[in-house]
C-alpha positions in Angstrom: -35.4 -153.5 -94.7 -36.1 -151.8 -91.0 -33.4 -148.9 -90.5 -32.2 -147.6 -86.9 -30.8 -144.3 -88.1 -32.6 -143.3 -84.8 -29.8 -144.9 -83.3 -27.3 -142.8 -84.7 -28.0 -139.2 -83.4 -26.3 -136.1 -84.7 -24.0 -135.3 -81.6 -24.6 -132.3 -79.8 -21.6 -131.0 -79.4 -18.1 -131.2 -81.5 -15.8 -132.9 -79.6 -12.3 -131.2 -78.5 -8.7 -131.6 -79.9 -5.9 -131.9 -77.7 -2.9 -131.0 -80.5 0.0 -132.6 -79.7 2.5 -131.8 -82.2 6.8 -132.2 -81.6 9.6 -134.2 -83.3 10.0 -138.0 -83.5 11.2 -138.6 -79.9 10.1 -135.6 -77.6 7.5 -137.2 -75.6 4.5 -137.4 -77.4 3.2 -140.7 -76.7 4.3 -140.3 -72.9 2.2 -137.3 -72.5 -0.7 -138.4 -74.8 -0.8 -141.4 -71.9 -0.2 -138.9 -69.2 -3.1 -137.1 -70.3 -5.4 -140.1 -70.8 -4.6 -141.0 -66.9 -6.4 -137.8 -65.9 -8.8 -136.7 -67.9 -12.1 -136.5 -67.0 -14.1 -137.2 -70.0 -13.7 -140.1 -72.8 -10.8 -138.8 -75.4 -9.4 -141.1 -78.5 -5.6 -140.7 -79.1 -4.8 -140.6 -83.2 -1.0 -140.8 -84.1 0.5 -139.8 -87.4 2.3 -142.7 -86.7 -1.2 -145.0 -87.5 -0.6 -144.0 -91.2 3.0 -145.2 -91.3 1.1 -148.3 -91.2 -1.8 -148.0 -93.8 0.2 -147.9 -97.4 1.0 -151.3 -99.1 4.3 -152.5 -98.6 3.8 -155.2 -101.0 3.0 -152.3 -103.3 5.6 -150.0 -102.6 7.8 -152.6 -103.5 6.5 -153.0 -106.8 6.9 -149.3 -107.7 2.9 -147.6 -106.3 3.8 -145.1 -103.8 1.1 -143.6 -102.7 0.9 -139.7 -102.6 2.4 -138.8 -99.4 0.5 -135.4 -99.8 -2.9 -137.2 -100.2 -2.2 -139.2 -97.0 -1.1 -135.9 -94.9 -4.7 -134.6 -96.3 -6.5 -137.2 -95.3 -5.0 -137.4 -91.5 -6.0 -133.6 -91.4 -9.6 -135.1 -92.4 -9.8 -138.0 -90.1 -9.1 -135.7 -87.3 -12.0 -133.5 -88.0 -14.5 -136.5 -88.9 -13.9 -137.8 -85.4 -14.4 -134.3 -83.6 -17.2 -133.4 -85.9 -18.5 -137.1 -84.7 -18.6 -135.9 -81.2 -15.3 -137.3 -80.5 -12.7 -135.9 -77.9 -9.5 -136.5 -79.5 -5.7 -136.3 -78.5 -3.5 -135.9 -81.6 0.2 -136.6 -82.1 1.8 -135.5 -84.6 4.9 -133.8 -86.8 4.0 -131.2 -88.4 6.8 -131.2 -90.5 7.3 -133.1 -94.4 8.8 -136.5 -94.2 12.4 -136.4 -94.8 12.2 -138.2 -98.8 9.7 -137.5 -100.8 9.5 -138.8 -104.2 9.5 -136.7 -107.4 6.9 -134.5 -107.3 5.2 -134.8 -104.2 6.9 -131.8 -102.2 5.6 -130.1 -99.7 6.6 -126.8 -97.2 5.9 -127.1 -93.2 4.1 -124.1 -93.8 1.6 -125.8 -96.5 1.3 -128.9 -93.7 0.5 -126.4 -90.7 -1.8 -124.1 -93.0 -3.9 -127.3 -94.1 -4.2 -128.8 -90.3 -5.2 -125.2 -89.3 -8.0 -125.0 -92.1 -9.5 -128.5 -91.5 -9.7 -127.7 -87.8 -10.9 -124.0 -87.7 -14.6 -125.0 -86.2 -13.7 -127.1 -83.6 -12.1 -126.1 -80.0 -8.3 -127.1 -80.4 -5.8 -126.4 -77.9 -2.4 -126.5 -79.5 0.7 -127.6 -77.4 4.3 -127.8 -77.9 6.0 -130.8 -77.0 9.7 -129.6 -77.1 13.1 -131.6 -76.3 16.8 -130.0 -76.8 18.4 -131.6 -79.7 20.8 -133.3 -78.2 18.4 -134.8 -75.4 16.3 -136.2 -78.8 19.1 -137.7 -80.2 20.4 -139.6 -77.2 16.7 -140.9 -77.1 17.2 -142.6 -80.3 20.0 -144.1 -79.8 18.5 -145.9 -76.6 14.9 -146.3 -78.1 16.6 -148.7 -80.7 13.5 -148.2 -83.0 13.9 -145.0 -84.4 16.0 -143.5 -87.7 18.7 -142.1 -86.6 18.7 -138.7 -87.6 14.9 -137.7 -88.2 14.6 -136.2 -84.7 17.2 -133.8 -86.4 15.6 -133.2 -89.6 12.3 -132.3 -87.8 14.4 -129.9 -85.5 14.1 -126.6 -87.6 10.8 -126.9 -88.9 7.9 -128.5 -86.7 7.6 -125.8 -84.7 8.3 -122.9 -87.1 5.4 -120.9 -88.1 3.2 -122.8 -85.0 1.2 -120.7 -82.4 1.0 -122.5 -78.9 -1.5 -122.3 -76.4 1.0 -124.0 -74.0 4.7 -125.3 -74.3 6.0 -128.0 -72.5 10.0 -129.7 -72.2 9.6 -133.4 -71.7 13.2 -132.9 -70.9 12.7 -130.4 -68.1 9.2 -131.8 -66.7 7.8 -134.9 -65.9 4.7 -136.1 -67.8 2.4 -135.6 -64.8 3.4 -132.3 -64.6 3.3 -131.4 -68.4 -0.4 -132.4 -68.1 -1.0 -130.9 -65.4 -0.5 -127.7 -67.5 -2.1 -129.3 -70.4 -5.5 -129.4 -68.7 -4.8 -125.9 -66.9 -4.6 -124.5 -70.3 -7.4 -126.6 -71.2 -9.5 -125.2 -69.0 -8.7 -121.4 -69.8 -10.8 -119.8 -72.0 -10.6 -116.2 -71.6 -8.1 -115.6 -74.4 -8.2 -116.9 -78.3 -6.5 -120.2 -78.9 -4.3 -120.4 -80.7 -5.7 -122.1 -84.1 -7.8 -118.6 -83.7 -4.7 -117.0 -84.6 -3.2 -119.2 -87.2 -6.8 -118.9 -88.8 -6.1 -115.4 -88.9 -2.6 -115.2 -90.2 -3.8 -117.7 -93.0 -5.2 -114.5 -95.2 -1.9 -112.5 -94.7 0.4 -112.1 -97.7 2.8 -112.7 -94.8 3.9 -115.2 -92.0 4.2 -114.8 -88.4 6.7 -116.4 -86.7 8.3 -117.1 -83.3 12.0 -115.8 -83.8 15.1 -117.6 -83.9 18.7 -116.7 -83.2 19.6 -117.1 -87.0 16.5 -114.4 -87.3 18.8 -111.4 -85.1 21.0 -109.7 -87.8 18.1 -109.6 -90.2 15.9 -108.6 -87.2 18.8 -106.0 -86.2 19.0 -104.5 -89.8 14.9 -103.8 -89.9 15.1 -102.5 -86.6 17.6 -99.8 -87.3 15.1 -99.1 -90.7 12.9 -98.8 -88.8 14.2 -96.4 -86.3 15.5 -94.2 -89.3 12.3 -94.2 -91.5 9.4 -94.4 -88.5 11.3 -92.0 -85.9 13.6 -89.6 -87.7 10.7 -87.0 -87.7 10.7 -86.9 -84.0 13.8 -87.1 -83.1 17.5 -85.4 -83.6 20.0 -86.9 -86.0 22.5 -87.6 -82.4 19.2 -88.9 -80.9 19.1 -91.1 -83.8 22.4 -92.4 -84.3 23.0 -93.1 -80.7 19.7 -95.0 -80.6 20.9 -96.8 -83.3 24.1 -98.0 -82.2 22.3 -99.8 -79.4 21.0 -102.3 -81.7 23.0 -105.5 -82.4 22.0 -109.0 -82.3 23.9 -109.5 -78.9 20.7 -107.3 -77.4 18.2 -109.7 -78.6 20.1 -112.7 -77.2 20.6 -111.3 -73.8 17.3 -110.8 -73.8 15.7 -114.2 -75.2 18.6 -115.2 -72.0 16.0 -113.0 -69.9 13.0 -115.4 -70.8 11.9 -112.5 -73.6 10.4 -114.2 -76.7 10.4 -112.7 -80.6 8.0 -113.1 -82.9 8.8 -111.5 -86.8 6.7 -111.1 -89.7 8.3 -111.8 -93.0 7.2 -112.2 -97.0 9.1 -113.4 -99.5 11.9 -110.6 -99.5 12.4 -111.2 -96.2 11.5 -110.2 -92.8 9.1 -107.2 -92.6 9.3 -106.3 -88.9 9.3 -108.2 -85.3 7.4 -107.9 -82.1 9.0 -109.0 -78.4 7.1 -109.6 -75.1 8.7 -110.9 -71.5 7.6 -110.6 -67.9 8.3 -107.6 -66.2 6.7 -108.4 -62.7 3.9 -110.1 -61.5 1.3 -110.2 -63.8 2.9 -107.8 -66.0 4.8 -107.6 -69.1 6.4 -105.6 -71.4 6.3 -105.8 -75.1 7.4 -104.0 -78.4 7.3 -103.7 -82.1 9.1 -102.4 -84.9 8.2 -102.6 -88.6 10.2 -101.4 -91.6 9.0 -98.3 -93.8 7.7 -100.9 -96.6 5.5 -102.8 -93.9 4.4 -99.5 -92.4 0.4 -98.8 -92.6 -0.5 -102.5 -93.8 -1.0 -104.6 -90.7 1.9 -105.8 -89.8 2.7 -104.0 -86.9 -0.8 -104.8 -85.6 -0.6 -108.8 -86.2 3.1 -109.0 -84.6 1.6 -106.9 -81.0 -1.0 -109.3 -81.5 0.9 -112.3 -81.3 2.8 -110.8 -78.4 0.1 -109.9 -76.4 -1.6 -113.4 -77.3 1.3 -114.9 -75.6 1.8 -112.8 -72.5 -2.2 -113.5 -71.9 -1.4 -117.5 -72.3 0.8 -116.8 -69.6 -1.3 -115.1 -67.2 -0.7 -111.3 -68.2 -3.4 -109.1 -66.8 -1.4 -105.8 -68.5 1.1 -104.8 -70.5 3.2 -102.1 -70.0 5.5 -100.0 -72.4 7.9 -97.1 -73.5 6.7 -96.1 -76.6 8.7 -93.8 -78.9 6.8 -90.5 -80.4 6.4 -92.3 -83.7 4.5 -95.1 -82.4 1.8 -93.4 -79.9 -0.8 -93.6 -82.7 -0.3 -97.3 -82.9 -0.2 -98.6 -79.4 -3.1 -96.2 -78.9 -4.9 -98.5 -81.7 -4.4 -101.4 -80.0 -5.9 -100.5 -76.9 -3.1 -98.5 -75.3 -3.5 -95.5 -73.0 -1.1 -92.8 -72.1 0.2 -93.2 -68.1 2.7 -90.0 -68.3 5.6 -88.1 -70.4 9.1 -89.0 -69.6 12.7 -89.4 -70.8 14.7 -91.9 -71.0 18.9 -91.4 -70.6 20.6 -92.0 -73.4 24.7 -94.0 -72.6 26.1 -90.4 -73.4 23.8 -88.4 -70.9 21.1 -87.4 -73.7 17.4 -87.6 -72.8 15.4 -89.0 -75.5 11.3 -88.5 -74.5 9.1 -91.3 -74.5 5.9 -92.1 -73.8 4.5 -94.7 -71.1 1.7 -96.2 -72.1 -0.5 -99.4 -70.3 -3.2 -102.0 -71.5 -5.2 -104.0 -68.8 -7.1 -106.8 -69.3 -10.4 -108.5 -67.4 -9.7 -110.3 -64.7 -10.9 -113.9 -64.9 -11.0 -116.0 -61.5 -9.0 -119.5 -62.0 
């Protein structure tokens, strides 16, 4: 028998992954197409929603339901067969469990995410959020006609929970030509890690990082005051102390996520172990901060959060961050590539002067 394996070259290059992932509803599809209109190279577009199709209903009838974790697996798998094939692909997907799962076959979000982030570590994947506001989601199903009422709210909470984006998008705020738009801008950038980079990373830690959420602030509030007390006490006065400390509240944090700030916290399984916060300041400048508790001090922690901070200012176009840093933590920024700018004070509400440090980091700067 004559064979043309000749015909079926290794391909040069892996192909890359556009990773769409949101809830049932938020604009998916409509951007996958949105995409597809502009793109200038060949791309395939692979929807969880293909495998809705593939088990046996005939058979799930009778009782042989397949294992949903199995199928989840193999998804993960097709995607990297294709890009490993030389493929350019466009995924959709929920990264988030389906809402019954029979006896047995459970699953965490974080077990979904960590096994997509494995199967793709080798290939160049840019990672996108495809948000919607609830109640935007839920109107859609209603006038869709073809969706279960209800699993755009299940999927709320969880698709996008221990995710790290290399670009978010609001289908309910942007049109699709203008969500690709900054799709392919982002596409194009590569002077910073994507994203997967970083989930790759966080994969090893006995920990997860997180973006924050508002039911995160009281816990976030009472490792910030621990860590004030434990980290700073040593530098500062007890009235020093106590004053800073009844400036911390969850009411802060909101008014500053309000602000366009964004909170990132690292947590095992006692709970939450410190948190990180970075927003634009001016320009091409933001600010950022961390604060770990004593048990997460010296481990890492307070390294990975400023990471994921400054990871996210650079995704928007940072080209420095700048910072007050307390006496305690000089040591620390200077690690992460901090230097000192001067000495100064800052006024405490009762007329104290508590001495900080300000401290900068630059970054290259890449032409467009």
């Amino acid at each position: 028998m004559k064979h043309h394996d000749s015909n079926l070259k290794n391909p040069d290059r892996s192909g890359r992954v556009i990773y769409l992932n949101g809830t049932s509803s938020a604009g998916k599809t409509t951007l996958a197409q949105a995409l597809l209109e502009v793109l200038e190279e060949p791309y395939l577009y692979f929807s969880i929603n293909l495998f809705d199709e593939i088990p046996s209903r005939k058979q799930i009838k009778r009782g042989l339901v397949p294992d949903i974790r199995h199928l989840e697996l193999g998804f993960a798998r097709c995607i990297a067969a294709l890009a490993g094939s030389g493929n350019n692909v466009i995924v959709d997907d929920v990264i988030a469990p389906p809402r019954h799962l029979p006896a047995g076959q459970e699953f965490d979000v974080h077990d979904l995410l960590r096994q997509r982030v494995m199967m793709l570590n080798s290939f160049d994947v840019l990672f996108v959020k495809v948000f919607c506001p609830l109640d935007e989601l839920e109107r859609r199903e209603i006038a869709r006609g073809d969706r279960t009422i209800g699993l755009a709210r299940s999927q709320y909470d969880l698709v996008h929970r221990y995710a790290v984006y290399d670009v978010e998008v609001d289908t309910s705020a942007e049109t699709p030509e203008d969500a690709s738009a900054r799709v392919l801008k982002a596409l194009a950038n590569h002077h910073h890690p994507r994203a997967l980079v970083q989930m790759v990373e966080m994969s090893d830690r006995p920990y997860d990082v997180r973006q924050a959420s508002e039911a995160d602030f009281d816990e976030m509030a009472t490792v910030h005051v621990e860590s004030i007390r434990s980290l700073c006490s040593p530098f500062y006065t007890k009235a020093i102390i106590e004053e800073w400390i009844a400036s911390v509240s969850r009411e802060k944090y909101l008014s500053a996520v309000a602000q366009g700030a964004t909170f990132y916290v690292a947590e095992d399984e006692a709970g939450l172990l410190g948190f990180s916060e970075v927003h634009l300041a001016k320009g091409k400048e933001y600010n950022a901060a961390v604060f770990v508790s004593g048990r997460a001090s010296r481990k890492g922690v307070g390294s990975a959060l400023y990471r994921t901070a400054e990871c996210q200012a650079l995704r928007e176009g940072a080209e420095r961050i700048a910072l007050n840093s307390s006496l305690a933590a000089v040591k620390f920024y200077e690690k992460n590539g901090f230097r000192l700018v001067h000495e100064g004070c800052s006024e405490m509400p009762s007329g104290s002067k508590m001495k900080i440090i300000s401290m900068i980091k630059h970054f290259p700067v890449h032409d467009s």
